[in-house]
C-alpha positions in Angstrom: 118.6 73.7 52.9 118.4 75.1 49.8 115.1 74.4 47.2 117.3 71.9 45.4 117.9 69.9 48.3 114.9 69.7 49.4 112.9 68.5 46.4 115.5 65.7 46.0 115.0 65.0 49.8 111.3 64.3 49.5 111.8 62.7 46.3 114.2 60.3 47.9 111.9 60.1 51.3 108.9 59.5 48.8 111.0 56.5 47.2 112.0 55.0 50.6 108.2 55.0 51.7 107.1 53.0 48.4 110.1 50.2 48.7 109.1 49.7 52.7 105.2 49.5 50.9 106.3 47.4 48.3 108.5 45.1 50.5 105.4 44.6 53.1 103.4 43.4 50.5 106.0 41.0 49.3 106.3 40.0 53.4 102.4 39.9 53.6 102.0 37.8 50.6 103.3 35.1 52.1 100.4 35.1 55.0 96.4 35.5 55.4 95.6 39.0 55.6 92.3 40.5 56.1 92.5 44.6 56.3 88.6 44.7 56.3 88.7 47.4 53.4 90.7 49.4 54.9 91.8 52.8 52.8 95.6 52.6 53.4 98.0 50.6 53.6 100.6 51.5 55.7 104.1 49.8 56.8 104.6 49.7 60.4 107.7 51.6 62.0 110.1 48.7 61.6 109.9 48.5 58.4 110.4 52.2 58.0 113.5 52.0 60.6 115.3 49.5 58.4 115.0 51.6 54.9 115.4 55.4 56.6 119.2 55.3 56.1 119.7 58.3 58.7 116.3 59.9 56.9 113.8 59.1 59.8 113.0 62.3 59.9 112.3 63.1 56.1 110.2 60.0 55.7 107.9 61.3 59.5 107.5 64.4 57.1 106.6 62.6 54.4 104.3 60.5 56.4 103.0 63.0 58.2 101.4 64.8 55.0 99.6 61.3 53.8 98.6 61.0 57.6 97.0 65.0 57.0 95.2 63.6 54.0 93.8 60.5 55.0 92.2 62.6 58.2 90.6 65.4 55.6 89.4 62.0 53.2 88.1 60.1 55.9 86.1 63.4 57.4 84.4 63.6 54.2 83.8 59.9 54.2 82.9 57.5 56.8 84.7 58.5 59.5 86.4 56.0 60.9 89.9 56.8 61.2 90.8 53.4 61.5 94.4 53.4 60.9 94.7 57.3 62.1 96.5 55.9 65.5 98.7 53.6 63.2 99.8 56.6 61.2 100.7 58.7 63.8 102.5 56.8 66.0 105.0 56.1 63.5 105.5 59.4 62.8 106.4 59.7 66.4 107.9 56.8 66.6 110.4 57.5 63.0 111.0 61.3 64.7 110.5 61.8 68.2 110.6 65.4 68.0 107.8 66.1 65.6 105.4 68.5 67.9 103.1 69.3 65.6 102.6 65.6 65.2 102.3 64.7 68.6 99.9 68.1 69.1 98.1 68.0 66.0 97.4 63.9 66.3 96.8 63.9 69.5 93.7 66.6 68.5 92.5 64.5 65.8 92.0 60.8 68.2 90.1 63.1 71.0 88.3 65.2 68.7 87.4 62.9 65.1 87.9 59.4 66.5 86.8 60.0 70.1 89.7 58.1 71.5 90.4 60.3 74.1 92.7 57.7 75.9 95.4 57.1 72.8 95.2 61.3 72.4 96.2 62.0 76.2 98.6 59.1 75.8 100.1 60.7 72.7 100.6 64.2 74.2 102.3 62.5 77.2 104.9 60.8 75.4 105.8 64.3 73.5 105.9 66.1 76.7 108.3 63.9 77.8 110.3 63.7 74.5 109.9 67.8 74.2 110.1 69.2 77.6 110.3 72.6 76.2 107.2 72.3 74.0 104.2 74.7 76.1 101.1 73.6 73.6 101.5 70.0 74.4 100.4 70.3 78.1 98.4 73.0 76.9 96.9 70.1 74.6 96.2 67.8 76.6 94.5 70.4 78.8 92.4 70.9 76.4 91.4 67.1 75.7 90.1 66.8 79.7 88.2 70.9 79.4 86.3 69.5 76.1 86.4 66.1 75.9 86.6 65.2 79.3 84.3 67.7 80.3 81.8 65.9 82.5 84.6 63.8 84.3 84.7 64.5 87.9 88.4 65.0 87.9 89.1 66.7 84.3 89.7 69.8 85.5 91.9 68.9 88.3 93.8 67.2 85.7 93.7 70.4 83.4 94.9 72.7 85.9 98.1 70.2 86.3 98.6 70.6 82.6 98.2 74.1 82.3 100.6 74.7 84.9 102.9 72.9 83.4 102.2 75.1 79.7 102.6 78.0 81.6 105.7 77.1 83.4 107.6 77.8 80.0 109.0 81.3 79.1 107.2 81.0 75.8 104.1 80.5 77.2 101.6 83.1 76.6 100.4 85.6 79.3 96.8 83.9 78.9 97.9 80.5 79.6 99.3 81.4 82.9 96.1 83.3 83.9 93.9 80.5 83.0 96.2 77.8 84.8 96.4 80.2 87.5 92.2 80.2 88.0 91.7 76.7 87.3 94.6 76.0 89.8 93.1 78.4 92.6 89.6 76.7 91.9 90.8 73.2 92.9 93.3 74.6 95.6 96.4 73.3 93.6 98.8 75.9 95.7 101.8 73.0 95.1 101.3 72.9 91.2 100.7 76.9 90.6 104.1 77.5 93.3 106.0 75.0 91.2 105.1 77.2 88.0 106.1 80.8 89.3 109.4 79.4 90.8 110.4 77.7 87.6 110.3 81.3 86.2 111.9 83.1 88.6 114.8 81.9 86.1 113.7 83.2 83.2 115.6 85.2 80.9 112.8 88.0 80.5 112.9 90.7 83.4 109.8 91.0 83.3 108.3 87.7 83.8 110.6 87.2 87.0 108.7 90.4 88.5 105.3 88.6 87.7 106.5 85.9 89.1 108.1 87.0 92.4 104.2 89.3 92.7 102.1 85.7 92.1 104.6 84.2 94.5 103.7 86.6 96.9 99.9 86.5 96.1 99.9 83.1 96.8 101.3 83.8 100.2 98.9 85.9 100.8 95.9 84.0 99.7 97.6 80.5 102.1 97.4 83.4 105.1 93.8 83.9 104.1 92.8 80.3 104.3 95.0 80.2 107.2 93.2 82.7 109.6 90.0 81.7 107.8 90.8 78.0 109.6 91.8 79.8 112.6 88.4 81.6 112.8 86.1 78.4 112.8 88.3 77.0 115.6 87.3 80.7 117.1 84.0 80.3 117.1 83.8 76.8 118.1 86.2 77.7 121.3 84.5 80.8 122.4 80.9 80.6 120.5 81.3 83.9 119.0 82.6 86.0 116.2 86.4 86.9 116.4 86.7 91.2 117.0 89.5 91.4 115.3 92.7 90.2 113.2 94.8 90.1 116.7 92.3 87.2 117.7 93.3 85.3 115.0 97.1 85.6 115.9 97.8 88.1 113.0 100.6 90.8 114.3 99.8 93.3 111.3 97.1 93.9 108.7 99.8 95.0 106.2 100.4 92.5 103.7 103.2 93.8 101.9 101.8 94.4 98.7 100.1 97.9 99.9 96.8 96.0 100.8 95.8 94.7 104.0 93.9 91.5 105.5 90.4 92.6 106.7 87.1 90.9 108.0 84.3 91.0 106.1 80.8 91.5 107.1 80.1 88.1 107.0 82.8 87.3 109.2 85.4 86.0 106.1 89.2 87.4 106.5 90.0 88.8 103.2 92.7 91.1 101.4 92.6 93.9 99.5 95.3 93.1 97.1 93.9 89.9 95.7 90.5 91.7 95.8 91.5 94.3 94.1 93.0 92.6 91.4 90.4 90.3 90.7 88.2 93.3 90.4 90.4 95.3 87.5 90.2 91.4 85.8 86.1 91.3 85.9 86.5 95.0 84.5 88.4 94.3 81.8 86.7 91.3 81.0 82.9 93.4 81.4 84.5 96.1 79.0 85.8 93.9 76.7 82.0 92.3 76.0 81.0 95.7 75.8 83.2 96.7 73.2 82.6 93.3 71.1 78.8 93.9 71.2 79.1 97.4 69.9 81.4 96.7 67.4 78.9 94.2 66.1 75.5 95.7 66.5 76.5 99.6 66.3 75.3 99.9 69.6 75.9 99.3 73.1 73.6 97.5 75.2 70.3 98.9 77.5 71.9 96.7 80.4 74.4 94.8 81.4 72.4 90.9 81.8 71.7 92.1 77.9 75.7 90.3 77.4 74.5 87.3 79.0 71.1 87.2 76.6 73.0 87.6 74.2 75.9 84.9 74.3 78.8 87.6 75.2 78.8 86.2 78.4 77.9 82.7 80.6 77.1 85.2 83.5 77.5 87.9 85.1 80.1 88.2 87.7 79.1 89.6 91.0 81.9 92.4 92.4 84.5 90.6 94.2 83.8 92.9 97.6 81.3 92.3 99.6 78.7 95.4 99.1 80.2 96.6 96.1 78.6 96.8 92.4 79.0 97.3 88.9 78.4 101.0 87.3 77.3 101.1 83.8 76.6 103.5 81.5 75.1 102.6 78.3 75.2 106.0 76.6 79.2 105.5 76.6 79.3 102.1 76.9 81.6 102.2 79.3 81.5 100.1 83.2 83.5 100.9 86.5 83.6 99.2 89.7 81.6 100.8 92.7 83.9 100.2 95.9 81.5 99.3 99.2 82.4 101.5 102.5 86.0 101.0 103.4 86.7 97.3 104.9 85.8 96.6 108.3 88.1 98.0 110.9 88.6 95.3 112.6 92.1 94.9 112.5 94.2 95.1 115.5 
């Protein structure tokens, strides 16, 4: 569209909004009204329908901006957002495909009017009206993480989001990581399978590898619980610890990812693969502090639990295997995973 176009556009969307004004008035005039000093007045969706002429979607644009501007005014005001819900369901409703309205409203009810229930409500009906759109789930994710936060079921409901943000090709790499944990916290196995099969058809060659590997680490980590089951009913039956993986029923340590099921010390079955690469992620994650405190103090820190003082991080993770630890070095700044003996041999 070129320049030309689109000024008359908005000019035109700009006179369509002030006749649908001007003929509520004329509608309203002819009835009580008490708007309680309200600071707009706004013409509901009908109204809007019947003077679009086939420009619903210039006049959602158009309303869209005054609904931006009321939200900055009222922030600086009093704050009560009254007709914040108004405005942005007819934007919806005028252009079902507006995202950003859908995302960006459904942001401002949780977060400025603390309507948490017309925000999730919001996001719901654009996920349904834009499958394909990632930061609406993601969205409404985020509305039961911060708002929701001391629900008992927020981040159950979360991880169902997320997993379906990160089902989408688009989707960043960090959206499927933090589905991923929330999802293994809460044992949604159903919701984070659904999410790597969906992209064994992507496009990317890439992302169907990742998500054949998670596919398999999920496998994995059902065998774990599995033989972890099987080794309660072991002790209960027999009153003592199982000796090995063939007591459990498991033919082969090998798990066909180059790691291998294993009994801890404390009598857990584990594996090496998704130990391992929950380990390299604690790294990362360890270094990365690291590096942010260094880059802002010039230094790196005496100790590790220093991060934690410090705000860089909420804790400090423990080593995923059993017996091992963290090695720092604070003339470098630099930390490395300490691996415990090798895994009991307890195998078959």
């Amino acid at each position: 569209m070129t320049r030309r176009r689109r000024l008359a556009g908005l000019a035109c969307a700009a006179l369509i909004f002030g006749l649908a004004v001007a003929a509520q008035h004329g509608a309203d005039r002819a009835r009580p009204a008490d708007r309680g000093g309200d600071l707009l007045y706004l013409p509901n969706e009908k109204l809007l329908n019947h003077f679009t002429g086939g420009m619903s979607s210039i006049i959602a644009d158009f309303l869209w901006v005054e609904c931006v501007q009321y939200v900055a005014t009222e922030a600086k005001g009093e704050r009560s957002f009254t007709w914040l819900n108004q405005m942005v369901n007819t934007v919806v409703k005028l252009d079902p495909y507006f995202v950003d309205a859908y995302r960006f409203g459904g942001m401002f009810l949780a977060a400025l009017k603390a309507d948490d229930d017309a925000g999730i409500d919001l996001i719901d009906r654009g996920i349904v009206a834009n499958p394909d759109a990632w930061v609406l789930p993601y969205e409404g994710a985020m509305i039961y993480l911060l708002n929701r936060r001391d629900d008992p079921g927020s981040k159950i409901a979360a991880a169902r989001y997320l997993g379906m943000a990160a089902a989408h090709e688009a989707a960043p790499p960090l959206m499927r990581e933090l589905a991923e944990k929330l999802q293994g916290q809460f044992n949604l196995d159903d919701v984070e399978r659904d999410m790597w099969t969906n992209l064994l058809d992507s496009s990317d060659k890439l992302l169907r590898e990742v998500a054949e590997r998670k596919l398999r680490e999920l496998a994995i980590r059902e065998t774990c619980g599995t033989l972890n089951e099987r080794a309660g009913q072991y002790r209960q039956a027999t009153g003592k610890e199982p000796s090995s993986l063939a007591d459990l029923g498991l033919k082969s340590e090998d798990d066909g990812l180059g790691g291998r099921f294993f009994i801890d010390p404390g009598g857990t079955v584990r594996n090496t693969t998704l130990l391992d690469e929950e380990t390299e992620s604690l790294e990362n994650r360890l270094q990365k502090s690291l590096d942010q405190y260094q880059e802002k103090t010039g230094a790196y820190p005496a100790a590790l639990d220093v991060l934690v003082r410090e705000g860089y991080l909420d804790f400090l993770p423990g080593h995923p295997y059993p017996g091992g630890r963290w090695a720092y070095d604070p003339v470098e700044g630099t930390v490395s995973s300490v691996m415990p003996k090798p895994p009991s041999q307890r195998g078959p």
